[in-house]
N, C-alpha and C positions, 0 to 999 in steps of 0.2 A: 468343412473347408469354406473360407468368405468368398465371398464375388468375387471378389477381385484378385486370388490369387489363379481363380479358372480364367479371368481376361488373362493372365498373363501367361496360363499355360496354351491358353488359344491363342493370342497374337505368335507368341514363340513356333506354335503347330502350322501358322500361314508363314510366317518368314523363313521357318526352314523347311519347309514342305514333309517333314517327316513325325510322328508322333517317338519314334526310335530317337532322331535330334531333338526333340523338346526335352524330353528324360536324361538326356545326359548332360543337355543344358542347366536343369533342376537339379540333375543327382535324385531321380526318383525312379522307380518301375513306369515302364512304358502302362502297365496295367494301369496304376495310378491317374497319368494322363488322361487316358483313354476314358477312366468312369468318371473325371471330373468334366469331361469335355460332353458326354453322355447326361449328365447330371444339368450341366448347363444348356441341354439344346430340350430336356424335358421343361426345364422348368420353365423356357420361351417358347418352348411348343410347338418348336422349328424343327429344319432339318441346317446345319449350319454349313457342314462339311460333308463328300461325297468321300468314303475311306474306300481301296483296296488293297490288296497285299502290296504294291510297288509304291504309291504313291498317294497324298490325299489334297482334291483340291476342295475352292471352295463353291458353294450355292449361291444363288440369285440375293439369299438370305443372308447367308455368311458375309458374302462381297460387303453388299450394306453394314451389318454388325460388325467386322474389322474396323471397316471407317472410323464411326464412333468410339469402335476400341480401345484403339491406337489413342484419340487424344485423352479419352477418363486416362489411360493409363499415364500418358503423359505429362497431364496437369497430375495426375497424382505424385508425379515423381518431384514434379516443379515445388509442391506444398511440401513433399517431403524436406527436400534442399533445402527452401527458406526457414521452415520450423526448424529444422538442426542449426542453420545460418542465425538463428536466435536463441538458440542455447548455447553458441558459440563463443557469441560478443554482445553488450547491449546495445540493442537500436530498437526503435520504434518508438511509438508512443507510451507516457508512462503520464497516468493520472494520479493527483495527488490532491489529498480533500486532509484541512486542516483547519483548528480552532486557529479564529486571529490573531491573539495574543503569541502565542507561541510560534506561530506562520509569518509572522510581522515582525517579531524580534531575532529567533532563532533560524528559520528553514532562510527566507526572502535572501540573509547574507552571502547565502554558501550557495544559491542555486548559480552565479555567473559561472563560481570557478567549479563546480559539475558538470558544467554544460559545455566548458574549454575542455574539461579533461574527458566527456561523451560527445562528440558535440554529433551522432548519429541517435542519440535519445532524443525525442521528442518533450517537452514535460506542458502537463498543463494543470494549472494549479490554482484550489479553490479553495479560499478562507470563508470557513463559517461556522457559526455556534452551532449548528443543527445539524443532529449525528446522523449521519448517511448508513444507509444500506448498500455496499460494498457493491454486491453482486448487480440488484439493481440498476444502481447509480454508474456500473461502470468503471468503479474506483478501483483503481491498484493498490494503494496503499493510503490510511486512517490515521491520521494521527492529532490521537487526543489525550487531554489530562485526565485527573481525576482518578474515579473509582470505577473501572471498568466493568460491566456487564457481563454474566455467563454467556459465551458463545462458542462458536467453531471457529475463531478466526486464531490465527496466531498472534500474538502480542510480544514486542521487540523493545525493549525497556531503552530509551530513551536520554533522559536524566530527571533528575530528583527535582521536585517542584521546590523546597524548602522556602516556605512562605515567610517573610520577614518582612517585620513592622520599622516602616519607613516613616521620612521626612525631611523637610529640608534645616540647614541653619538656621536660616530665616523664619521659617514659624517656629521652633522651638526657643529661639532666643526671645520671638514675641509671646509665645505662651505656656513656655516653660515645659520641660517632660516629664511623662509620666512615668512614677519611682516604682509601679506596681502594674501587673496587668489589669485590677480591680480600678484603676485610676481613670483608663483610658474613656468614663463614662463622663468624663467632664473637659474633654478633647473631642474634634469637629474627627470624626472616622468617616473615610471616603472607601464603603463599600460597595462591591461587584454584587450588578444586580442580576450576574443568575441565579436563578435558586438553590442550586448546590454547592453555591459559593461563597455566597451572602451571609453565613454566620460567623463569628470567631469562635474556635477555643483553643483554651490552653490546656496544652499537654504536657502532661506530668503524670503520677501514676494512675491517675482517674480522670482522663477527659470534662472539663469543665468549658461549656457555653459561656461567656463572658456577657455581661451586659455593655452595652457600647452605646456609645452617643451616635447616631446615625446622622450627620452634618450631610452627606454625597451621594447618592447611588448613580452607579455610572455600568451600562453594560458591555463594557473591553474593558482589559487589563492594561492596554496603550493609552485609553480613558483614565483611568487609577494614576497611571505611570505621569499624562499633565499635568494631572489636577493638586498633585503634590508638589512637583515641581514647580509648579507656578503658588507653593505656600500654601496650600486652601485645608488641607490635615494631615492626618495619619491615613495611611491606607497598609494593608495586609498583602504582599504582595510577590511572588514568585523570585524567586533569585534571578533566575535566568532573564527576566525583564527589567531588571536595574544594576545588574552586576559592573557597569560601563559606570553607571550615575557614582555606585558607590565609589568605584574603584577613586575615580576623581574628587570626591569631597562633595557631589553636589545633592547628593542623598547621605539621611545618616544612619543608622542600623538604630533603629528605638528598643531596647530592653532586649538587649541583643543576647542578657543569658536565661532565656526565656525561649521556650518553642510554644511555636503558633501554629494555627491551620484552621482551614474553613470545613474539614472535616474532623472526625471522630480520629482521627490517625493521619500517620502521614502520608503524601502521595508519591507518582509519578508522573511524566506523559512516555505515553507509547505509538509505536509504529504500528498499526493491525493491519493483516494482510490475510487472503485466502491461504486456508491450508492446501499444498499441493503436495505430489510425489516430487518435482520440481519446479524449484520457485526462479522465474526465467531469471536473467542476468539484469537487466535492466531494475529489478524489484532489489537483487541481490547489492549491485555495484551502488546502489542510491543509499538503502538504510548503511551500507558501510561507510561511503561519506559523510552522512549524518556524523554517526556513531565516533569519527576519529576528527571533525571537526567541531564539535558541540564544546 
């Protein structure tokens, strides 16, 4: 039997002065009572309450440990309330740790109109290439690209990275495109300088490393995304980060029947989040926003 369900069979035994009314308060055997009450005055070494056949009050001891009783019991109930009161609806605070590229193009857009339709969520949210430790750091939810890591966390599929080789009119009319993936080593390529990012290949039914003219390294995908725009090469480059450019004319899809990627296969980004028995609302209502506004 916990602590705390003998405070409650004691506070119950002082407010209705009987161990007979505690039991039927509980729906238990008076006996019950009785050896929880016993139970809890050995293991404080006291005597709490004075019992006779008619009535039981309380000791010098007792008086003092009701005190105290009464509010552990109280506040416990108060933590009860608010924990259910957050499984109920989202409110509080809600951490959110993301790659920039994808936090700067995709999340940044959609967090006003989240925050109209929660506005009891808190959010507070951190762009960075350096993958956090969740638990640690505090995070609620992870969201990153690539090729994700064995772990315990759940992963919430996001969308497809589908990397495509970009450009503008303007430098392809100044220096012509290339008719082959093999070609792109005599074009300025404006590659991402992190290291799991920074190679090409082409994919086909044997992954091939491509050799590339290396013109740019740039460490953001927002970096990639001016540097083209403003004519300077080709860069390899996320859908989800120039889907606006292309849509408009002002990027062009380079060797667009051609798949690309900086890895061995293709990717994703994802949401990671602790595994739980229940994953509060606050975690739940946000990745579903993501998910139906991406």
């Amino acid at each position: 039997m916990s602590m705390i369900t003998r405070l409650h069979y004691f506070n119950c035994v002082v407010e209705t002065g009987s161990i007979s009314a505690a039991s039927r308060a509980f729906d238990v055997q008076p006996s019950s009572i009785s050896r929880q009450l016993a139970a809890l005055e050995a293991e404080l070494g006291i005597r709490l309450l004075n019992r006779t056949t008619r009535n039981v009050g309380l000791t010098e001891a007792g008086s003092t440990y009701y005190h105290y009783s009464q509010r552990i019991v109280a506040e416990l109930d108060e933590a009860n309330r608010a924990v259910n009161d957050l499984q109920q609806s989202p409110k509080g605070n809600l951490k959110i740790n993301m790659t920039v590229g994808f936090g700067e193009s995709c999340v940044l857009p959609l967090v006003p109109g989240f925050m109209q339709a929660y506005p009891d969520v808190n959010i507070e949210l951190e762009l960075t290439e350096r993958v956090v430790d969740i638990v640690e750091d505090n995070v609620d939810i992870a969201i990153r690209s690539g090729r994700l890591p064995d772990s315990n966390l759940i992963a919430s599929k996001l969308a497809n990275n589908d990397f495509l080789l970009c450009a503008t009119p303007q430098y392809l009319a100044d220096h012509g495109s290339p008719k082959t993936p093999d070609d792109l080593r005599d074009f300025n390529c404006i590659c991402y300088g992190f290291s799991g990012w920074r190679d090409w290949y082409l994919l086909d039914d044997k992954p091939r490393r491509l050799a590339i003219k290396e013109g740019l390294i740039v460490n953001s995908v927002n970096g990639q995304k001016q540097l083209i725009l403003n004519h300077a090469g080709l860069a390899l480059i996320p859908r989800w980060a120039v889907s606006q450019q292309l849509n408009k004319g002002d990027l062009i899809h380079v060797l667009a029947e051609y798949s690309f990627s900086p890895y061995e296969k293709l990717s994703s980004t994802y949401a990671l989040y602790l595994k739980r028995d229940l994953i509060s609302p606050k975690i739940r209502v946000f990745l579903d926003y993501l998910k139906q506004h991406l």
